[in-house]
Biopython code that builds the backbone (N, CA, C, O; Angstrom):
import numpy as np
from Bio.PDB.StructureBuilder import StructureBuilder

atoms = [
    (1, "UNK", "N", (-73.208, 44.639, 32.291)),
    (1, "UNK", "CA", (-72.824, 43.288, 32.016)),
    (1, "UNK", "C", (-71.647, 42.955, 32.910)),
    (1, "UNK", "O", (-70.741, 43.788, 32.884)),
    (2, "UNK", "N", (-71.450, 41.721, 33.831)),
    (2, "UNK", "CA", (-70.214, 41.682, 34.406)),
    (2, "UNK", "C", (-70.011, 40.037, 33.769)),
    (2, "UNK", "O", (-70.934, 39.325, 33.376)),
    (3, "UNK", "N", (-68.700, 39.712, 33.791)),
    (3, "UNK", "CA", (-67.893, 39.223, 32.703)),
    (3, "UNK", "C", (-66.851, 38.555, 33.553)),
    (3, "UNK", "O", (-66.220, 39.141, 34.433)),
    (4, "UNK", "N", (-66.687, 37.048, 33.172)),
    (4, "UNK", "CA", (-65.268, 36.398, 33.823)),
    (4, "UNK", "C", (-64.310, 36.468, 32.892)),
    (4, "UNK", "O", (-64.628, 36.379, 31.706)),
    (5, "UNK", "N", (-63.230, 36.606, 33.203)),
    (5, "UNK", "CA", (-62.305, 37.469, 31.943)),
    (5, "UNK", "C", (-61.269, 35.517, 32.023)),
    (5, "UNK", "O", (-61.170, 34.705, 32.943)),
    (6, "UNK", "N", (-60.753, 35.511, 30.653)),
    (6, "UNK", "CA", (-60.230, 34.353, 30.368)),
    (6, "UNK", "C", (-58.784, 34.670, 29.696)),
    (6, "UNK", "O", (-57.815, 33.945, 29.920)),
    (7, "UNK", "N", (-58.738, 35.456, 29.115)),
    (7, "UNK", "CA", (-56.700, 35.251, 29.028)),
    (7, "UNK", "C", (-56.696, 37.414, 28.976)),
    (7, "UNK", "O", (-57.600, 38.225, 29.177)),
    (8, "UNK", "N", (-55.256, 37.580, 28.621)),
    (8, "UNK", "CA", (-54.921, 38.715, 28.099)),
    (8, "UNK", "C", (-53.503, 38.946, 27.491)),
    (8, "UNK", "O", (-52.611, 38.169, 27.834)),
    (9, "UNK", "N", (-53.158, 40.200, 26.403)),
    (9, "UNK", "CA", (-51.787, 40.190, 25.950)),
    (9, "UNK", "C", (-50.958, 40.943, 27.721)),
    (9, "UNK", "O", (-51.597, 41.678, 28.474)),
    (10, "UNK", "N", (-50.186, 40.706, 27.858)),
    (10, "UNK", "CA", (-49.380, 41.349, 28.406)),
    (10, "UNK", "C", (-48.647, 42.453, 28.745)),
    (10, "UNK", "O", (-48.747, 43.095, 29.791)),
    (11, "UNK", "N", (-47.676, 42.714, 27.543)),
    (11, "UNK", "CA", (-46.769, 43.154, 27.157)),
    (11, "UNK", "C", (-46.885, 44.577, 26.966)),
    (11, "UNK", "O", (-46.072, 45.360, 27.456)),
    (12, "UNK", "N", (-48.240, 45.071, 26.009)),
    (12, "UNK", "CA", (-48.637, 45.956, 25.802)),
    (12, "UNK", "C", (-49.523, 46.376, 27.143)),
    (12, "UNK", "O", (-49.996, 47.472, 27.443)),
    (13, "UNK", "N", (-49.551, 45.666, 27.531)),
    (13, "UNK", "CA", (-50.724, 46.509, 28.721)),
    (13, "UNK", "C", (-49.896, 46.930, 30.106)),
    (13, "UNK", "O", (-50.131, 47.889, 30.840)),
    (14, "UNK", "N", (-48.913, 45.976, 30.230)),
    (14, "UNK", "CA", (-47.574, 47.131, 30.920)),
    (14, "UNK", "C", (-47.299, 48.247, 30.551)),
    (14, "UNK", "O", (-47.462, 49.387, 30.985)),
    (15, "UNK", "N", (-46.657, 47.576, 29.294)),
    (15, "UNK", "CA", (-45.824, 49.553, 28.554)),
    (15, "UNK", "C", (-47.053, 50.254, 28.630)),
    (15, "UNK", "O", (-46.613, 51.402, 28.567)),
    (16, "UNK", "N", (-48.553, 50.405, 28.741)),
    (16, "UNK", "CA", (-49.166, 51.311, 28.424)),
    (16, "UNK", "C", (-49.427, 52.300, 29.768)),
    (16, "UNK", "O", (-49.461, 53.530, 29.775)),
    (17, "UNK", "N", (-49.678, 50.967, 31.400)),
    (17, "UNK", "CA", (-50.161, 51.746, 32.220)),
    (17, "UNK", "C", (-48.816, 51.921, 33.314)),
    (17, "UNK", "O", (-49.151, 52.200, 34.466)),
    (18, "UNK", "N", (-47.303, 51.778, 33.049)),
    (18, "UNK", "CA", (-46.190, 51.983, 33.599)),
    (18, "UNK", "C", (-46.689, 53.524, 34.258)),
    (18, "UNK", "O", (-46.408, 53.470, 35.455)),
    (19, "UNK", "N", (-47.178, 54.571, 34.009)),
    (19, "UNK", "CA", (-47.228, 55.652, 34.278)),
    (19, "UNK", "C", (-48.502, 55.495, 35.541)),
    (19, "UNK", "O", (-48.398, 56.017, 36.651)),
    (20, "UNK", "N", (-49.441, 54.837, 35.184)),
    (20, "UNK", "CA", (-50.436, 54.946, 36.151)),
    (20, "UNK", "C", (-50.246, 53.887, 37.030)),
    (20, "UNK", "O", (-51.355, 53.517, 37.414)),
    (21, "UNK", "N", (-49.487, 53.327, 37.452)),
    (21, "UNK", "CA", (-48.918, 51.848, 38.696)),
    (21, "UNK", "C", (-49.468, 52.935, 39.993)),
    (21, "UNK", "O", (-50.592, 52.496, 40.239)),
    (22, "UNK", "N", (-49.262, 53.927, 40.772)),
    (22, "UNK", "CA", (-49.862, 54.374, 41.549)),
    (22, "UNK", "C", (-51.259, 54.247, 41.840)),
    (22, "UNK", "O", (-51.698, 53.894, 42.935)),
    (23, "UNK", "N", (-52.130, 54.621, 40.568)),
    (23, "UNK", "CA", (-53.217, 54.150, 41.013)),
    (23, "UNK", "C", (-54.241, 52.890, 41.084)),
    (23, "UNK", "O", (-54.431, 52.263, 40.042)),
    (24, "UNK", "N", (-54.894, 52.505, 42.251)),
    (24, "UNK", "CA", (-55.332, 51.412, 42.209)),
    (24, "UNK", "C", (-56.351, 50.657, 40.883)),
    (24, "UNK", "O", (-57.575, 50.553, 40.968)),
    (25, "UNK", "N", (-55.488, 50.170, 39.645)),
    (25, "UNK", "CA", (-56.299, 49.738, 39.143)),
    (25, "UNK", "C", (-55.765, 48.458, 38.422)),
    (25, "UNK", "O", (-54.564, 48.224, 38.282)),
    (26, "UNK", "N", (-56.771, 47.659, 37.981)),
    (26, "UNK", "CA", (-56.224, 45.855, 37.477)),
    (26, "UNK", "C", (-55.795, 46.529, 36.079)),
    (26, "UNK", "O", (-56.335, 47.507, 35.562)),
    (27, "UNK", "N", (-54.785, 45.843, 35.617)),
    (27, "UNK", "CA", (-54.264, 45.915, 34.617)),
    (27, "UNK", "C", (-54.928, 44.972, 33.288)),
    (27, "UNK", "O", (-55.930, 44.305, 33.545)),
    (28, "UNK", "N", (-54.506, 44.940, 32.241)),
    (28, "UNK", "CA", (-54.577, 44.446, 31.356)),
    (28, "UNK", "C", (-55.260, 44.476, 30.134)),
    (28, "UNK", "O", (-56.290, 43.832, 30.333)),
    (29, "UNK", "N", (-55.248, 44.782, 29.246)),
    (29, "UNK", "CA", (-55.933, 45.511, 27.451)),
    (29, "UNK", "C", (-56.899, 44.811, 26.942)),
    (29, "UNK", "O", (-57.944, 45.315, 26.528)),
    (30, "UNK", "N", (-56.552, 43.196, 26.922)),
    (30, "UNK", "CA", (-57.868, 42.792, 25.355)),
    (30, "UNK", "C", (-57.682, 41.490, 26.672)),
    (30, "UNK", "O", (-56.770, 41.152, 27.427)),
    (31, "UNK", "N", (-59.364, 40.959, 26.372)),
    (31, "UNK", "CA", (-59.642, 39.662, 26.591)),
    (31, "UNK", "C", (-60.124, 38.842, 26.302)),
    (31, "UNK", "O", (-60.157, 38.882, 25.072)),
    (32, "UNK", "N", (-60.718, 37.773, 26.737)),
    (32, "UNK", "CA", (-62.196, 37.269, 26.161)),
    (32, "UNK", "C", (-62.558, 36.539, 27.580)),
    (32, "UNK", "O", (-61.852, 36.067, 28.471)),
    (33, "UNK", "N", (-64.083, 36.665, 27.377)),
    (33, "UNK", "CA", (-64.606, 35.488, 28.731)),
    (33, "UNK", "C", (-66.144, 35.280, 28.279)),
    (33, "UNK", "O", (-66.662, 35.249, 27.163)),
    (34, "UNK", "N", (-66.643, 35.155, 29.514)),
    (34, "UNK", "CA", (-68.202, 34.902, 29.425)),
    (34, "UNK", "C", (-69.169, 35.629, 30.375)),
    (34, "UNK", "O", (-69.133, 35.659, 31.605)),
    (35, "UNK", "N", (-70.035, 36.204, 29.536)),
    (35, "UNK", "CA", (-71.151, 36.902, 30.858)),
    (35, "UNK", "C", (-71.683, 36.090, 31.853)),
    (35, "UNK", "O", (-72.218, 35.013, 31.590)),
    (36, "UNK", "N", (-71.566, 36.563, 33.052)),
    (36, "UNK", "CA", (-72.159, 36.175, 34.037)),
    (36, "UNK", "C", (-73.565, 36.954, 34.789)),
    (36, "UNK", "O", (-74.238, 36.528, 35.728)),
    (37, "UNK", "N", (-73.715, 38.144, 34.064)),
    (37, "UNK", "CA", (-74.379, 38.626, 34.435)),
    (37, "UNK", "C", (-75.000, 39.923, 34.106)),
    (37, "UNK", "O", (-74.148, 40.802, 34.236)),
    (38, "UNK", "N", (-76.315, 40.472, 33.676)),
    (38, "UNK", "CA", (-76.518, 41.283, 32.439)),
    (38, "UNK", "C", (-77.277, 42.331, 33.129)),
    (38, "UNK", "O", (-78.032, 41.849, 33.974)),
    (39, "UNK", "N", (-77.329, 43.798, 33.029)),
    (39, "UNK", "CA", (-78.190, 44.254, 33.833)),
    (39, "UNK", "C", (-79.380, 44.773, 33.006)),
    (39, "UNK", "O", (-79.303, 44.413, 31.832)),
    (40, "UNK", "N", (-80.624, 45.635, 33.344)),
    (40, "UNK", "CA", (-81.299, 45.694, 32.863)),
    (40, "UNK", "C", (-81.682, 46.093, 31.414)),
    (40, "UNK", "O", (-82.373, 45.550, 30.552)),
    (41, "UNK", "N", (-81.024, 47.165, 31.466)),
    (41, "UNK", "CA", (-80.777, 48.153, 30.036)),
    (41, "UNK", "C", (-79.880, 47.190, 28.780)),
    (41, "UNK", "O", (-79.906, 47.553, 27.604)),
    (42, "UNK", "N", (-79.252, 46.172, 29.145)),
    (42, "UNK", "CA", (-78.724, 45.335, 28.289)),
    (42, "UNK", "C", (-79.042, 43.929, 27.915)),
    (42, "UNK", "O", (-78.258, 43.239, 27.264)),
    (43, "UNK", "N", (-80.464, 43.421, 28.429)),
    (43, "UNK", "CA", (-80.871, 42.505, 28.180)),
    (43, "UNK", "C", (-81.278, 41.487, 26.413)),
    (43, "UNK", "O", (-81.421, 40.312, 26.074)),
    (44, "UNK", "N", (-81.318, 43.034, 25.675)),
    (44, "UNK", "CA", (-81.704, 42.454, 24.338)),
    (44, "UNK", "C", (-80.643, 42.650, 23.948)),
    (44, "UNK", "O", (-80.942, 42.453, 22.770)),
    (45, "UNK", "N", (-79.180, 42.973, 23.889)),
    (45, "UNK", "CA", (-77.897, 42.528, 23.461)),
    (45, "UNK", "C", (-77.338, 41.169, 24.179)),
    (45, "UNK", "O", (-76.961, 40.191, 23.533)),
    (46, "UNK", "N", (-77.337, 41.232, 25.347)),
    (46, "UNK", "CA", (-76.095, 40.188, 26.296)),
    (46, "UNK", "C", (-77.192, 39.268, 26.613)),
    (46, "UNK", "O", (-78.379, 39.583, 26.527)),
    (47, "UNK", "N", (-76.662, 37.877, 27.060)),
    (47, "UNK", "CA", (-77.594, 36.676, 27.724)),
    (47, "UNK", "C", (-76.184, 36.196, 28.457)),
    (47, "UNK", "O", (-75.042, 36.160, 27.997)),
    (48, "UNK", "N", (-76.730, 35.814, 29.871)),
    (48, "UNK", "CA", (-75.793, 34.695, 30.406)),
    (48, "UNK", "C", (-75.495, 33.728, 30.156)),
    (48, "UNK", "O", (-76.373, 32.866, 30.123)),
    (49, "UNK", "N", (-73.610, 33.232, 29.741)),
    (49, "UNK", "CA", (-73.307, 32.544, 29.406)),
    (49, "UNK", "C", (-73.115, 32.639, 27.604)),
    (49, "UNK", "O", (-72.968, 31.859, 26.663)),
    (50, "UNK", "N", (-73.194, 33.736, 27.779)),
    (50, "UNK", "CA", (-72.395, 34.474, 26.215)),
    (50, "UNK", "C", (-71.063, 34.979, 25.835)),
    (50, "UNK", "O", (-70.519, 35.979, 26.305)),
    (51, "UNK", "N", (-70.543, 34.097, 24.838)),
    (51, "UNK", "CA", (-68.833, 34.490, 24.825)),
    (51, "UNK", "C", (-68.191, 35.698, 24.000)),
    (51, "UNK", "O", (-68.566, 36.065, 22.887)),
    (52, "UNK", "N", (-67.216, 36.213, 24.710)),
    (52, "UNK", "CA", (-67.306, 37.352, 23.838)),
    (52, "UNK", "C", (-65.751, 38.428, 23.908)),
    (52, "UNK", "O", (-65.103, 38.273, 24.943)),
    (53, "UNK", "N", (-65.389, 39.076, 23.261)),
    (53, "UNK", "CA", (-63.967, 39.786, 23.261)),
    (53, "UNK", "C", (-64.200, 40.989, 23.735)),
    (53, "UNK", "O", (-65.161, 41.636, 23.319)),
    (54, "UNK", "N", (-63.477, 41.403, 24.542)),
    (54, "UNK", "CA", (-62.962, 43.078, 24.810)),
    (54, "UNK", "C", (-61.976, 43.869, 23.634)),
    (54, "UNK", "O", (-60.806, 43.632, 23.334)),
    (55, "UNK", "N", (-62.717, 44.677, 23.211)),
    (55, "UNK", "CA", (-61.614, 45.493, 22.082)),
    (55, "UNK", "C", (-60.930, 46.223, 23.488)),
    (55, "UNK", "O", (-61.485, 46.374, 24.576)),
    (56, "UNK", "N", (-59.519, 46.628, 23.086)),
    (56, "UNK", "CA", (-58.565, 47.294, 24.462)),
    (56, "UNK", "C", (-59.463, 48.793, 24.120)),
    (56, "UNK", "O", (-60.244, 49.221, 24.969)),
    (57, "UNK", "N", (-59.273, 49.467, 22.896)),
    (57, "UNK", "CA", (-60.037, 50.658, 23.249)),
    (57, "UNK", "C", (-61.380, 51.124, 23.129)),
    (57, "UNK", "O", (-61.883, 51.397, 22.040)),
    (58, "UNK", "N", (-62.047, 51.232, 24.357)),
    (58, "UNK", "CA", (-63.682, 51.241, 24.486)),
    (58, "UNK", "C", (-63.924, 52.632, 23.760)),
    (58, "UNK", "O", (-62.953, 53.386, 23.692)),
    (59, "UNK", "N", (-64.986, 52.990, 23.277)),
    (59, "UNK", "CA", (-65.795, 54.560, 23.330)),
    (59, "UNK", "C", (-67.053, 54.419, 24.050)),
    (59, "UNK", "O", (-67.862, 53.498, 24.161)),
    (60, "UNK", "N", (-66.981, 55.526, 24.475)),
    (60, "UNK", "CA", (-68.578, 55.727, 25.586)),
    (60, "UNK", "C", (-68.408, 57.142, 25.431)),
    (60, "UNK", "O", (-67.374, 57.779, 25.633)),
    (61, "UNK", "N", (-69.822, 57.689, 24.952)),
    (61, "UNK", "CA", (-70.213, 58.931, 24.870)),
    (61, "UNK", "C", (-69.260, 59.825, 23.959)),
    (61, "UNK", "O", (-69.334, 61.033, 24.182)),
    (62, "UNK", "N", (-68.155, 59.308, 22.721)),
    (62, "UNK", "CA", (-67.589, 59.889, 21.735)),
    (62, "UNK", "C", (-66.103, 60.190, 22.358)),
    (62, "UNK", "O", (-65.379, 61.147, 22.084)),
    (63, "UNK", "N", (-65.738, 58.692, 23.632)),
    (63, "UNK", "CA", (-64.628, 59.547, 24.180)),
    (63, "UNK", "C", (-63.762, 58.326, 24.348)),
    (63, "UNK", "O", (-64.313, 57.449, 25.013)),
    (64, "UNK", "N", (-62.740, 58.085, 23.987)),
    (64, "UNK", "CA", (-61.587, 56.614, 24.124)),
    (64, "UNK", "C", (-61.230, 56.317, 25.863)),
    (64, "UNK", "O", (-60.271, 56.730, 26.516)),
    (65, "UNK", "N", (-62.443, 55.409, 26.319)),
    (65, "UNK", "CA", (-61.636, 54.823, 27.709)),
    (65, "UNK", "C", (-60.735, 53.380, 26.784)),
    (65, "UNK", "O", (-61.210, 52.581, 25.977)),
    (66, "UNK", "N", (-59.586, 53.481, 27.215)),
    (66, "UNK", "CA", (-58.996, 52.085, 26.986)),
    (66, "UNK", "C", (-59.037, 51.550, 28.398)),
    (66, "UNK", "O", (-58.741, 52.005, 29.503)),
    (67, "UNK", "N", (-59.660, 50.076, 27.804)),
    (67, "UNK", "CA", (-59.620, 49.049, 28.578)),
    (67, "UNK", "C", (-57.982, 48.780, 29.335)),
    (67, "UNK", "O", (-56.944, 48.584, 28.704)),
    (68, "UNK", "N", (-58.140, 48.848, 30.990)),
    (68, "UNK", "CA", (-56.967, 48.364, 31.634)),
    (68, "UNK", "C", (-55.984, 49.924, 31.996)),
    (68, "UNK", "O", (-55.305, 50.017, 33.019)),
    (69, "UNK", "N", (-56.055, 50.727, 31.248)),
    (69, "UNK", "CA", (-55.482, 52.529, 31.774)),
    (69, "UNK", "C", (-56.687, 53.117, 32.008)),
    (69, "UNK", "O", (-56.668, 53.461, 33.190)),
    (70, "UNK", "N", (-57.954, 53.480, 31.399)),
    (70, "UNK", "CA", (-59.126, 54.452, 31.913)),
    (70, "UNK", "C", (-59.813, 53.741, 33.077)),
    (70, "UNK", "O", (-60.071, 54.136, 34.214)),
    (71, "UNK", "N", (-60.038, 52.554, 32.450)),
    (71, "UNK", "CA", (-61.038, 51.842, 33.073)),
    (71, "UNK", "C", (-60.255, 50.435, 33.658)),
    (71, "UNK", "O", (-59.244, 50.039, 33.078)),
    (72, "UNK", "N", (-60.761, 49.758, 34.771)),
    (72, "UNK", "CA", (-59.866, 48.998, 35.357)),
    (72, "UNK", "C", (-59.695, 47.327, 34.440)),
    (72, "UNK", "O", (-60.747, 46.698, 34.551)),
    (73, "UNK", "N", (-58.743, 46.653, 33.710)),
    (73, "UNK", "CA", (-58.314, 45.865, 32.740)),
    (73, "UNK", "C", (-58.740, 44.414, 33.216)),
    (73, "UNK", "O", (-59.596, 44.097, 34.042)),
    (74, "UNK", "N", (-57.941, 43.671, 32.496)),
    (74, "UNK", "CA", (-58.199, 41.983, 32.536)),
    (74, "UNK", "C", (-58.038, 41.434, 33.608)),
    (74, "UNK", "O", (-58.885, 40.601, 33.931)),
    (75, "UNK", "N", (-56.759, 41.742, 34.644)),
    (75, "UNK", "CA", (-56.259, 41.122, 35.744)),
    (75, "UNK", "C", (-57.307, 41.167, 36.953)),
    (75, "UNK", "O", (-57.049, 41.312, 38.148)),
    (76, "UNK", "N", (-58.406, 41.025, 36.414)),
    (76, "UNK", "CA", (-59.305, 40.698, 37.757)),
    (76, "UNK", "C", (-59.674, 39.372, 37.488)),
    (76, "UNK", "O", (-59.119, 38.663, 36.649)),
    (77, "UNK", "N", (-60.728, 38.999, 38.291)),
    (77, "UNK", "CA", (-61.644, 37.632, 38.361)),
    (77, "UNK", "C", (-62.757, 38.014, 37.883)),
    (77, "UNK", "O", (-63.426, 37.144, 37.324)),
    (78, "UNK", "N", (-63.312, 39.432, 37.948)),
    (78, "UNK", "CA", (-64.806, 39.694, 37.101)),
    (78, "UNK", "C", (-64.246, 41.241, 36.840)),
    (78, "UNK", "O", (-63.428, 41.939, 37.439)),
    (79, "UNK", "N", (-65.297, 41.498, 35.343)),
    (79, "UNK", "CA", (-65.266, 42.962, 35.269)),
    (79, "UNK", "C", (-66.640, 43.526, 34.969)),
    (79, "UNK", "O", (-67.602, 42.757, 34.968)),
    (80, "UNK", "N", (-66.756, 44.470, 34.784)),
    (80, "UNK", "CA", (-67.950, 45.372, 35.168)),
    (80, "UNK", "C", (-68.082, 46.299, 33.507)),
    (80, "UNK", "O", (-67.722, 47.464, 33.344)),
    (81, "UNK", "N", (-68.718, 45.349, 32.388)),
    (81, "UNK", "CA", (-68.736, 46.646, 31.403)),
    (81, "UNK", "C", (-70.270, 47.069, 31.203)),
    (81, "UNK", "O", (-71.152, 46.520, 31.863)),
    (82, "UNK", "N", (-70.579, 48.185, 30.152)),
    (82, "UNK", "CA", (-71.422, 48.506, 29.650)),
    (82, "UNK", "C", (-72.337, 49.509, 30.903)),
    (82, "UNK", "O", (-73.407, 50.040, 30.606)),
]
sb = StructureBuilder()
sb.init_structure("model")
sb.init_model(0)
sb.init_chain("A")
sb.init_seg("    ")
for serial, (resi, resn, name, xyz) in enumerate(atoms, 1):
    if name == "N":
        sb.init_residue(resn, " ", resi, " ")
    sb.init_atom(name, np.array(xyz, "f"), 0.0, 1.0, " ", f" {name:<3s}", serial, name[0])
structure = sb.get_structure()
């Protein structure tokens, strides 16, 4: 699913990735936006032009990526989940 991201908290998503600023990644924890785009395997959940929230901490495969430190956060123009 890739996703135009529409606001985020701040505050917390500094203090969290202060340690990882070296590596190249967009910052930011919780959002909300709209799909732009769904890939195959996710067609009977997501439709384009569906609104929807980022919880900051994801699980995939029984393991905590948080949104914005594991995986790259809000401060982009599109993101890339699922």
């Amino acid at each position: 699913m890739l996703d135009s991201v529409k606001r985020d908290g701040v505050l917390a998503a500094y203090r969290k990735v202060q340690a990882k600023l070296a590596e190249p990644k967009a910052l930011g924890y919780a959002s909300a936006g709209t799909v732009v785009a769904v890939g195959a395997g996710l067609t009977d959940c997501y439709h384009v032009g569906q609104r929807f929230a980022v919880q900051p901490d994801i699980w995939c495969d029984g393991r905590s990526l948080p949104y914005g430190y594991a995986l790259d956060g809000a401060f982009q123009q599109y993101g890339l989940l699922g």
